[in-house]
C-alpha positions as CSV (number, residue, x, y, z in Angstrom):
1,X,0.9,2.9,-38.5
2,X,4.7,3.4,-38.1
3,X,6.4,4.7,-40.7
4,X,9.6,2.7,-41.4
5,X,13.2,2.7,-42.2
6,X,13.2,6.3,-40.0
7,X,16.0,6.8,-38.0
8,X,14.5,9.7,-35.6
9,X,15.7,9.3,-31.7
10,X,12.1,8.0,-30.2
11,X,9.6,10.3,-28.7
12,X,8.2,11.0,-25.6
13,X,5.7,8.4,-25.6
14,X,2.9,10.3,-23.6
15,X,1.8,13.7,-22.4
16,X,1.2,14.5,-18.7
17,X,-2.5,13.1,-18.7
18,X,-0.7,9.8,-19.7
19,X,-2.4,9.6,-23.7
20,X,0.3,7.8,-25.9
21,X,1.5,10.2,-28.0
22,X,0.1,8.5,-31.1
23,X,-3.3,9.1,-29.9
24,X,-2.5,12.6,-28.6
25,X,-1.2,13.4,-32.2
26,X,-4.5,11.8,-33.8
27,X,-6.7,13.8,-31.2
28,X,-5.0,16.8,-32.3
29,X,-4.9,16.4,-36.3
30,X,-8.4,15.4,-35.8
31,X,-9.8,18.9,-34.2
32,X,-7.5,20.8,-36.5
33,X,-8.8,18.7,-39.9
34,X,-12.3,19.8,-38.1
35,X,-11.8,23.3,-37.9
36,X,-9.6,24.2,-40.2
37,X,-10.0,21.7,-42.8
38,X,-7.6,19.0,-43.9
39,X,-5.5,20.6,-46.8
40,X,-5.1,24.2,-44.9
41,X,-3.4,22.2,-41.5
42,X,0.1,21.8,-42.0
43,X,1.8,19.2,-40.2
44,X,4.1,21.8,-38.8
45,X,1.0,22.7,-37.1
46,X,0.2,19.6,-35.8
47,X,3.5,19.0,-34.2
48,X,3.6,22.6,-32.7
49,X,0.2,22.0,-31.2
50,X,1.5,18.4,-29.8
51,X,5.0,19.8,-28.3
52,X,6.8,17.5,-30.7
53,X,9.2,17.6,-33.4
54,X,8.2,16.8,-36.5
55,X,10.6,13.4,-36.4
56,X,8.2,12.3,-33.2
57,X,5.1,12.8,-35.1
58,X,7.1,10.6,-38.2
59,X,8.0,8.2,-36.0
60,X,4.5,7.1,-36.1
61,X,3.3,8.6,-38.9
62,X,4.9,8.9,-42.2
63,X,2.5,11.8,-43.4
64,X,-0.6,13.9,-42.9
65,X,-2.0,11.8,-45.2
66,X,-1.5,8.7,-42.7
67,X,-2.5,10.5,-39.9
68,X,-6.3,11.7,-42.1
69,X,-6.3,7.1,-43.1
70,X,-6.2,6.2,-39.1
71,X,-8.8,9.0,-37.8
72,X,-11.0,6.8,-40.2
73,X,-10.0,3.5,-39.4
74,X,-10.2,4.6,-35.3
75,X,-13.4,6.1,-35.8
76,X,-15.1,2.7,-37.5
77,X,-13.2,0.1,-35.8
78,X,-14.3,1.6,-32.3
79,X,-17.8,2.1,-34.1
80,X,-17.9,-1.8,-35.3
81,X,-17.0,-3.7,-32.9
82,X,-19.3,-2.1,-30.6
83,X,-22.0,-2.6,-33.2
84,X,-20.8,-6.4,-32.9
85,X,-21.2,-6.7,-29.6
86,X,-24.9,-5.6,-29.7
87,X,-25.9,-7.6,-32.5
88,X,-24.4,-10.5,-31.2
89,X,-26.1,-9.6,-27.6
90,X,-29.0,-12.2,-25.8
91,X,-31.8,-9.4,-26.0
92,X,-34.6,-9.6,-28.8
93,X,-33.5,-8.5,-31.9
94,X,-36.0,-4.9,-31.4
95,X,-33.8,-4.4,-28.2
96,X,-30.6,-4.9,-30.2
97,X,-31.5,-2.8,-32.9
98,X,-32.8,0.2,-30.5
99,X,-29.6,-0.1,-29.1
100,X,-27.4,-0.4,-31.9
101,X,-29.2,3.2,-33.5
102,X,-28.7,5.2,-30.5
103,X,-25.1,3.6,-30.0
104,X,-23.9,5.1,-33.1
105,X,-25.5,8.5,-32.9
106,X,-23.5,8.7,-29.3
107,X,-20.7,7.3,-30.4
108,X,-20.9,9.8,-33.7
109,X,-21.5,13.0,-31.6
110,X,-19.0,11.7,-28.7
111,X,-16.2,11.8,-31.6
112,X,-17.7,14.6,-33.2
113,X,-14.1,16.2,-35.0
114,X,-13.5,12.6,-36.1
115,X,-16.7,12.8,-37.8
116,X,-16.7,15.9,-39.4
117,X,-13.0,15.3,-40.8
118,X,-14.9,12.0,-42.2
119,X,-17.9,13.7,-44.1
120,X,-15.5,16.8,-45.6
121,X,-12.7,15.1,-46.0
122,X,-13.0,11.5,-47.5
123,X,-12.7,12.5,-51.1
124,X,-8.7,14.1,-50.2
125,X,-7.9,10.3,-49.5
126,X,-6.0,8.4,-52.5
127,X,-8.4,6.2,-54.5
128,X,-6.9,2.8,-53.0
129,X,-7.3,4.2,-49.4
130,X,-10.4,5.7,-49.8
131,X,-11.8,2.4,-51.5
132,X,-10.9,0.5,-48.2
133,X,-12.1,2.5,-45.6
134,X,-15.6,2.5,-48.0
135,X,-15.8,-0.9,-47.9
136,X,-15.2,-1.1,-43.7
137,X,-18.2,1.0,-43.7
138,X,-20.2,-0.6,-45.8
139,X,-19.1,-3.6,-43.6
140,X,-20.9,-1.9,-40.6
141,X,-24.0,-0.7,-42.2
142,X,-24.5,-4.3,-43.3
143,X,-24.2,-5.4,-40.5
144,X,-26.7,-2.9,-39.0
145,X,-28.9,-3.9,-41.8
146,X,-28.8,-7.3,-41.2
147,X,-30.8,-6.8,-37.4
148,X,-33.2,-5.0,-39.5
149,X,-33.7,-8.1,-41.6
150,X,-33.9,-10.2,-39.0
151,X,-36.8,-8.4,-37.2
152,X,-38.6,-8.9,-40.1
153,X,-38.5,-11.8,-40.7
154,X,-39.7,-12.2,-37.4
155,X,-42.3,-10.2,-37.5
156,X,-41.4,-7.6,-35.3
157,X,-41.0,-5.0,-38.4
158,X,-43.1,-4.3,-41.0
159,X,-41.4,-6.5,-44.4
160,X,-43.0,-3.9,-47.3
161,X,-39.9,-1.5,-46.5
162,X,-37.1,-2.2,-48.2
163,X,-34.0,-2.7,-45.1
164,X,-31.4,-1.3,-47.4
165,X,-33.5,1.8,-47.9
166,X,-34.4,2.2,-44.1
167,X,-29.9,1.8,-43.3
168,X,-29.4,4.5,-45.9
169,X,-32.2,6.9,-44.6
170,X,-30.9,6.4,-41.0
171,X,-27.6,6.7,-41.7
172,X,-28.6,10.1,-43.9
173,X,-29.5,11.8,-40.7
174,X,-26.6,10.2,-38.7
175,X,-24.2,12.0,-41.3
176,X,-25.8,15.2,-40.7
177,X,-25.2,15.5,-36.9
178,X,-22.3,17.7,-36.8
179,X,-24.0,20.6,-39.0
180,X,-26.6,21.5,-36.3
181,X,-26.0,19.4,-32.8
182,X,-24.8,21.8,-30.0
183,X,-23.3,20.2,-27.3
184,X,-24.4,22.7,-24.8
185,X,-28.2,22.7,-26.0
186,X,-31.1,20.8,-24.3
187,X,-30.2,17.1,-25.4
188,X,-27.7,15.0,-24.6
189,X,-26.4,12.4,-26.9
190,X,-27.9,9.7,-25.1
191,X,-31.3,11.4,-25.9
192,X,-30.7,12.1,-29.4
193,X,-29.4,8.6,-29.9
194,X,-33.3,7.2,-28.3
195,X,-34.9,10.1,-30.5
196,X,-33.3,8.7,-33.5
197,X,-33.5,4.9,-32.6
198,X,-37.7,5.7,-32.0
199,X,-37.8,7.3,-35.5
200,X,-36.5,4.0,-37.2
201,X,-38.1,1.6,-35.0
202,X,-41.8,3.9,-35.4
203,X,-41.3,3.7,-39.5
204,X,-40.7,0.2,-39.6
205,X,-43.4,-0.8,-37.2
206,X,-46.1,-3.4,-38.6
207,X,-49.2,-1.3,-39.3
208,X,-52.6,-2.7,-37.8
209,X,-54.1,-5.6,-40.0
210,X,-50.9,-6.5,-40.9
């Protein structure tokens, strides 16, 4: 997301761990967004915390505002097209979708400032931007959806629930990770990720008789 028609010298491209500076600025904006909250970060800030001029920071990114669009669009395209690779895996469709609901609570908590700036910050984005990056996530949760479907049909999971409802409840807790998950208490991601995928798949299994 270059801004253009900017006539700034070009910046260092990478820090001494070897992160392009793009991604160092985005990793930065996004803990700041997180704990300070999007409109009270300058991008003075930003640029002070990165060791860059403001020109490096625009020779990337034309405002805050672009940098707040791409946290999104990093967070859910690394999000979907993991999501695609599972559903489009060789395993039953019961495996896929275990996998597919812890995948995205690991994923959520391994990006956790990218997450929170998502959830508190969304409604700062302008109406056109905020419209598309609804629509990538809608994108994702239909696809999640759609292994849902799919097991029921098959019979794996029980077809009186409705699998729009089921998404939107599991996505519910998903969205509520950040305000009480401690990363130094007694689960790890990859545990809260089963404990989550077991909820779903325990609610939408066929009752006896059925």
């Amino acid at each position: 997301m270059a801004a253009r028609g900017r006539t700034h010298a070009a910046p260092v491209e990478s820090d001494g761990d070897g992160a392009p500076l793009p991604q160092r600025l985005l990793r930065i904006a996004s803990r700041m967004f997180a704990e300070r909250g999007f409109e009270s970060t300058s991008v003075q800030e930003i640029v002070a915390a990165a060791g860059v001029t403001k020109g490096a920071m625009y020779h990337y990114y034309a405002s805050k505002d672009d940098l707040l669009v791409e946290i999104y669009h990093r967070m859910l395209a690394m999000q979907t097209e993991r999501l695609n690779t599972i559903a489009d895996g060789a395993e039953p469709v019961l495996d896929r979708l275990r996998e597919a609901a812890a995948d995205v609570v690991v994923t959520t908590l391994g990006n956790i400032d990218d997450a929170v700036v998502y959830f508190r910050s969304m409604h700062l984005l302008a109406p056109d931007k905020r419209a598309e990056i609804r629509a990538e996530r809608r994108r994702y949760h239909e696809r999640f959806r759609s292994l849902i479907e799919q097991g029921q049909r098959e019979g794996g999971l029980r077809a009186d629930v409705s699998a729009d409802i089921a998404t939107h409840n599991f996505f519910g807790g998903v969205h509520h990770l950040n305000s009480w998950y401690q990363p130094a208490g007694p689960m790890s991601p990859r545990e809260v990720g089963e404990a989550f995928a077991d909820l779903l798949l325990h609610g939408l299994a066929p009752t006896p008789g059925s």
